[in-house]
N, C-alpha and C positions, 0 to 999 in steps of 0.2 A: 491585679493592676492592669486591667484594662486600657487605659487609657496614654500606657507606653507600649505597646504590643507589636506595634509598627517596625522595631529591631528586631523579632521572631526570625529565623529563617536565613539571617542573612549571609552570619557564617555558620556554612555548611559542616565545615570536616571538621573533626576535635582536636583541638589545636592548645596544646597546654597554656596554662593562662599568664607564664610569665612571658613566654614566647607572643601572645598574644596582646598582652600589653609593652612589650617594647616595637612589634609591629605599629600600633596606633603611634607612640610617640616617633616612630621615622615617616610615619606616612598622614598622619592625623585624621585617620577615615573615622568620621562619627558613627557611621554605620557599626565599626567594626567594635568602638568603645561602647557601643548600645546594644552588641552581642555580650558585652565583659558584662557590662551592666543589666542587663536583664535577671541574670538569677538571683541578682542581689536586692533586685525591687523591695521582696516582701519584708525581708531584713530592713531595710531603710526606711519603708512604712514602718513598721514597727517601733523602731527604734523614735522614730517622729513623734507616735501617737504616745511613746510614753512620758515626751514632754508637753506637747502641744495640746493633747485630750480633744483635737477638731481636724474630725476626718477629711474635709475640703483642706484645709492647712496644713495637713500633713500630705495630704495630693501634690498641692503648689510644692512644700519643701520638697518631696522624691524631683519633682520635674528642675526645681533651682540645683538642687545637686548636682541631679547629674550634668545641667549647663556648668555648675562648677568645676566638675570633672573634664571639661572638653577643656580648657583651660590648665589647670592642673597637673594633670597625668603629661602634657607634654612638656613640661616644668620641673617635674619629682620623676625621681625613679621608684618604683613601688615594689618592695621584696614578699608581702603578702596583703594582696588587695582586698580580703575580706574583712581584716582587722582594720588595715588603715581606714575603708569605705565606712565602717561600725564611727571611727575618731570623727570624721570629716561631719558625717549626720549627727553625732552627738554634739559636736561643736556649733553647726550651725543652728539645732534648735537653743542652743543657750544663748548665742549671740540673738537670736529669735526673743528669746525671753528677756532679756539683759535692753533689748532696744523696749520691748513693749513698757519695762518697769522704768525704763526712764525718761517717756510719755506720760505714763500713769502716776508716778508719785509714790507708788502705794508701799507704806514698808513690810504688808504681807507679801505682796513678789519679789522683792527684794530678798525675804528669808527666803522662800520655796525655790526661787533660782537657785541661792546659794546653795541650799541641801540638796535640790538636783544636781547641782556638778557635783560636791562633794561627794556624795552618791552613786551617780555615771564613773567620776574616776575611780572610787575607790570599789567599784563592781569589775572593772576594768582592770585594775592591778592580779597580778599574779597571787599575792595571797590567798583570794576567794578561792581560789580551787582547790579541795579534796589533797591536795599531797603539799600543800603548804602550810596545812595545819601546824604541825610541829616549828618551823618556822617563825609563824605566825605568833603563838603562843612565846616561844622564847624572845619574838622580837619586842613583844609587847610590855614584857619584865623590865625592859633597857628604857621603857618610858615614863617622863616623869608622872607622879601619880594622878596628877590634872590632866593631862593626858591621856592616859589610861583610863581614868574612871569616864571621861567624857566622851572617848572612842565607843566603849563599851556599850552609854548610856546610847548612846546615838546609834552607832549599827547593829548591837545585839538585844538593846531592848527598843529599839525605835523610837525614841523620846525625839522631838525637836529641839533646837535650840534654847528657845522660852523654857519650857521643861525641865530641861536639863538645868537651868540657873537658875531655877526655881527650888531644883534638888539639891542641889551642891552647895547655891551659895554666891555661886561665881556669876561677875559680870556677864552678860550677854556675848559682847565682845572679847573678853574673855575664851567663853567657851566655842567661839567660832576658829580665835587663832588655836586652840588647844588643839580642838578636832584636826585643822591644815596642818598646824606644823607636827603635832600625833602623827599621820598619815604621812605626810613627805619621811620623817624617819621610820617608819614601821617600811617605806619602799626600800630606803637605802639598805639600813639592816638586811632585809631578805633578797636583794641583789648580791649586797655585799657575801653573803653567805652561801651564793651561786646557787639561791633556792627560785628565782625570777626567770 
């Protein structure tokens, strides 16, 4: 990332980074939220490019972030800034997408939005990880079976939406609220079971 490089250098000593971000929100040095911000560039390209797919656009989003962040951070108090910073880029390129599709009309960005956030969040949830399995699996029993089969169809065989109601049966609309409201209780459940 090149082309923010200009915060290299600026803070010197190693200064832990909660410490470091409540310094910025008492003092609001951009300089010093552009030292917080720098290691996180590649991450936030990243995370850009795997919605946006154009490398200039994903340039412009890291540089709108982090204006967003000058703003922000002295607004929120932030308890881990590398998850929150992951929310902020992931929200903005949807808000990104969500404006372009309703320019464009078209009901394929319409679905591919949709599956990207549903996707983003539910990559995002604690379940994904390695020691939530069992969780996971018992939280998924407590789901109705439209639910279930359409989680299923959707994150462990990849099917899209079209797909999926092509498989089952099930309205379209159907299997869009299936999958959301699947997902918001497969969170609660494994919260609730102080597996999150």
């Amino acid at each position: 990332m090149k082309f923010l490089k200009f915060f290299q250098g600026k803070v010197n000593e190693p200064v832990p980074e909660a410490e470091r971000l409540a310094e910025y929100r008492r003092r609001g040095d951009v300089a010093l939220l552009g030292g917080l911000y720098e290691p996180y560039m590649d991450m936030v390209f990243g995370v850009c490019f795997k919605y946006l797919r154009d490398e200039e656009e994903c340039k412009d989003a890291v540089m709108q972030i982090f204006e967003k962040l000058v703003l922000d951070l002295r607004q929120h108090e932030v308890s881990n800034f590398k998850s929150w910073l992951h929310s902020v880029a992931r929200n903005h390129c949807l808000m990104k997408l969500r404006m372009a599709r309703a320019t464009a009309g078209q009901e394929e960005a319409d679905e591919q939005a949709q599956e990207l956030e549903v996707e983003a969040d539910i990559g995002d949830d604690a379940f994904m990880l390695n020691g939530q399995l069992d969780a996971l699996d018992e939280c998924l029993q407590k789901l109705t079976n439209e639910q279930r089969l359409s989680i299923e169809l959707f994150y462990l065989q990849d099917k899209c939406y079209r797909d999926i109601a092509g498989q089952t049966g099930f309205d379209i609309g159907r299997v869009k609220s299936y999958i959301q409201n699947g997902k918001r209780k497969l969170k609660i459940c494994i919260e609730s079971n102080g597996s999150y």
